[in-house]
C-alpha positions in Angstrom: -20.9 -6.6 -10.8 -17.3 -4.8 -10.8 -15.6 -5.1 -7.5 -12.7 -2.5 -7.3 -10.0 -4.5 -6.9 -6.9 -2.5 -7.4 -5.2 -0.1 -5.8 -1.7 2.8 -5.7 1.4 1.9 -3.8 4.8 3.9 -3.9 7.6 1.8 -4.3 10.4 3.6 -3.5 11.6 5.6 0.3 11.8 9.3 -1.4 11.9 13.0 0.0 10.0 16.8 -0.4 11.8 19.9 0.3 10.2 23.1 1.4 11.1 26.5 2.6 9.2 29.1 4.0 10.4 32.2 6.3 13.6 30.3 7.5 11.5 27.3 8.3 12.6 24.4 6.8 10.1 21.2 6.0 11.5 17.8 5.1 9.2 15.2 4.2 10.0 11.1 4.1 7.8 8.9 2.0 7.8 5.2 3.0 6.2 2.0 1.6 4.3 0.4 5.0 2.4 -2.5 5.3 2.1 -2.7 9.1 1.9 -0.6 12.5 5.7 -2.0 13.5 7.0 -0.6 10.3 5.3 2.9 10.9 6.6 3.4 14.4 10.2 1.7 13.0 10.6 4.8 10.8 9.6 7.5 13.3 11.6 6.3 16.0 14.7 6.4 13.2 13.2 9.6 12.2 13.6 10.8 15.7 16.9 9.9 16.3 18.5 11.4 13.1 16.2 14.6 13.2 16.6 14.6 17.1 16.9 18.5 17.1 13.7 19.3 15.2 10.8 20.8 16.7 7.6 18.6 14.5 7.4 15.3 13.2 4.3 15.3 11.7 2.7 12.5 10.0 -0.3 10.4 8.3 -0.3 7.0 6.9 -2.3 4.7 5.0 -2.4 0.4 5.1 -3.9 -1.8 3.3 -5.9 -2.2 -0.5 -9.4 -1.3 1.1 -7.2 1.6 2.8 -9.6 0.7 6.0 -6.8 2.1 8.5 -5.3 5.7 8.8 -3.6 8.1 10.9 -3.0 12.1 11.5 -0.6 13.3 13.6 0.1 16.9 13.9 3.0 16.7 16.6 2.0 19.9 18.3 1.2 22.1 15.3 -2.1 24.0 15.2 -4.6 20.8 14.8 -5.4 20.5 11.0 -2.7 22.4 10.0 -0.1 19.4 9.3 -1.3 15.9 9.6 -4.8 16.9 7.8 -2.8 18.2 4.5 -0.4 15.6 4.4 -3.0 13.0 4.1 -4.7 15.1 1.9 -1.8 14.3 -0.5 -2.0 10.8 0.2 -5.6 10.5 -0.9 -4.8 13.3 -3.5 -2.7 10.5 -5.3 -4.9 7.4 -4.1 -2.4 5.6 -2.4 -2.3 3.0 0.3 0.5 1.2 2.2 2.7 4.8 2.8 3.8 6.9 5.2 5.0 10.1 4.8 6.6 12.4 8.1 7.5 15.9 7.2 10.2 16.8 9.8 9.8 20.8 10.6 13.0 23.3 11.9 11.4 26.4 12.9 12.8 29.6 11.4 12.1 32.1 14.0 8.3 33.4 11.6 4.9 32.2 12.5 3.9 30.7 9.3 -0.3 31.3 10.1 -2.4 28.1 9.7 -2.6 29.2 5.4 1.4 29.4 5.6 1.7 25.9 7.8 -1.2 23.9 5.3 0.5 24.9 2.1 4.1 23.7 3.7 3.5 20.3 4.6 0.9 19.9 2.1 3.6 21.0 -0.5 6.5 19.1 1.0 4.6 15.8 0.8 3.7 16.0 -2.8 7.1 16.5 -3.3 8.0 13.2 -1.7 4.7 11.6 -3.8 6.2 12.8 -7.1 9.9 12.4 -6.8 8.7 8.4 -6.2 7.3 5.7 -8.4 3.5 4.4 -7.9 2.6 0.4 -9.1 -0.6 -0.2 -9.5 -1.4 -3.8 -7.5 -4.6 -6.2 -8.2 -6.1 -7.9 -4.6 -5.6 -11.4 -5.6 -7.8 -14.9 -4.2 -5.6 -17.8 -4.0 -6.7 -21.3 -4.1 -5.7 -24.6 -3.8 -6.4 -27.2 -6.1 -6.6 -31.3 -5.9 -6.5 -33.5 -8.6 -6.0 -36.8 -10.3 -3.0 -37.4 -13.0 -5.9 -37.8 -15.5 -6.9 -34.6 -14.8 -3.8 -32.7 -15.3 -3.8 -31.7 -18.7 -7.6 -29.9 -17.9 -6.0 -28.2 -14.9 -3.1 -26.7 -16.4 -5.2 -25.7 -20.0 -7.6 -24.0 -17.3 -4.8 -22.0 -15.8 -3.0 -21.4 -19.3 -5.8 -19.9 -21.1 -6.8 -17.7 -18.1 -2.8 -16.3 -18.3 -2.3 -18.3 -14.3 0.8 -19.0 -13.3 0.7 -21.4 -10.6 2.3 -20.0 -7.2 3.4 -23.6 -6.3 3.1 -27.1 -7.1 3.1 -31.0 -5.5 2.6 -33.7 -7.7 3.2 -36.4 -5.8 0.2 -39.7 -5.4 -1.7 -36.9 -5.4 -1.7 -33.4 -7.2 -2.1 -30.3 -5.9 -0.8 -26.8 -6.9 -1.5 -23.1 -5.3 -2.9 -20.4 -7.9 -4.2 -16.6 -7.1 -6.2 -14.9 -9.6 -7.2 -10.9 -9.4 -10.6 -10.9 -7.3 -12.3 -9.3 -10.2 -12.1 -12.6 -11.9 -12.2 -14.9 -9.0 -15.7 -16.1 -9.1 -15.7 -17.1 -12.9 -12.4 -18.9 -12.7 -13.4 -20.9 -9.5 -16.8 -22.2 -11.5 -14.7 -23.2 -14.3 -12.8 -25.6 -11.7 -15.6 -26.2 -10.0 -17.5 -27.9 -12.8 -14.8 -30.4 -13.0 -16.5 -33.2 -10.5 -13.2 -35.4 -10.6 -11.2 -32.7 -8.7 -11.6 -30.2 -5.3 -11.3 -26.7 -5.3 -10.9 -24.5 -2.1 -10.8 -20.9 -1.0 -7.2 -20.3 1.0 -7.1 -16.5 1.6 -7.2 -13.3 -0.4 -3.7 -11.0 -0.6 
């Protein structure tokens, strides 16, 4: 079985422009991997765009993309926060956050007019930036014997490993991650070898 291991990020902080009716739409793309870092850019946000009347906002964390958020600052509900996301998952990314910052012309854009401006902003921000593509990764740690070095490090060459760190003292031991896709089959091919110990640490 195929486990979908891989997943978008942006790598760079880039912006969107758009201009509709004298309103103006300014949208910041971050790379985020936790809450703190979210509210760290829109309280900065806040303070430099002190004099705008939306922040509006969605974000994204983690590979499985299990947490989100919408925030439509006071605009009609759906109308800011719902397109913006829709970008995010328009380009299947995780880890971002993007905040279109809105200075009101003096026209009523309509819900049609507001959707296409912070929709259109945002994929600005998406495409003026560069996406990686990132493998969820197992990491183990293995114990072995001097003897048994030459198996271990044949093991890790012909699966293209490179270990992540190792301690060869009385003992050896050495950290490796492999893409989770693989995981299973790599850990059986240690496993097999009775004169050395293999153990899950964590997946990243």
């Amino acid at each position: 079985m195929l486990i979908e291991d891989s997943y978008k990020e942006i790598v760079l902080s880039t912006q969107g422009l758009y201009k509709s009716k004298g309103s103006k739409f300014i949208a910041h793309a971050y790379h985020v991997i936790t809450e703190e870092e979210v509210k760290r850019y829109l309280e900065d946000l806040r303070k430099t765009y002190y004099d705008a009347r939306h922040h509006c906002y969605a974000y994204v964390l983690h590979p499985d993309k299990s947490e989100y958020r919408i925030n439509d600052d006071g605009e009609p509900s759906g109308s800011a926060g719902r397109p913006i996301y829709g970008q995010i998952q328009s380009f299947d990314l995780t880890n971002i956050l993007i905040v279109v910052i809105r200075y009101f012309g003096g026209t009523k854009l309509g819900i049609p007019g507001l959707i296409e401006a912070y929709r259109e902003s945002a994929k600005e921000a998406i495409q003026t930036n560069k996406i990686q593509e990132l493998f969820v990764q197992d990491v183990y740690l293995v114990h072995f014997q001097y003897p048994d070095m030459n198996i271990v490090m044949r093991i890790l060459k012909d699966e293209d490993i490179k270990p992540m760190d190792q301690d060869f003292g009385i003992d050896c031991k050495l950290h490796f991650s492999v893409r989770k896709r693989e995981s299973e089959r790599v850990f059986e091919k240690f496993n097999l070898i009775h004169t050395l110990s293999i153990k899950y640490v964590k997946t990243i």
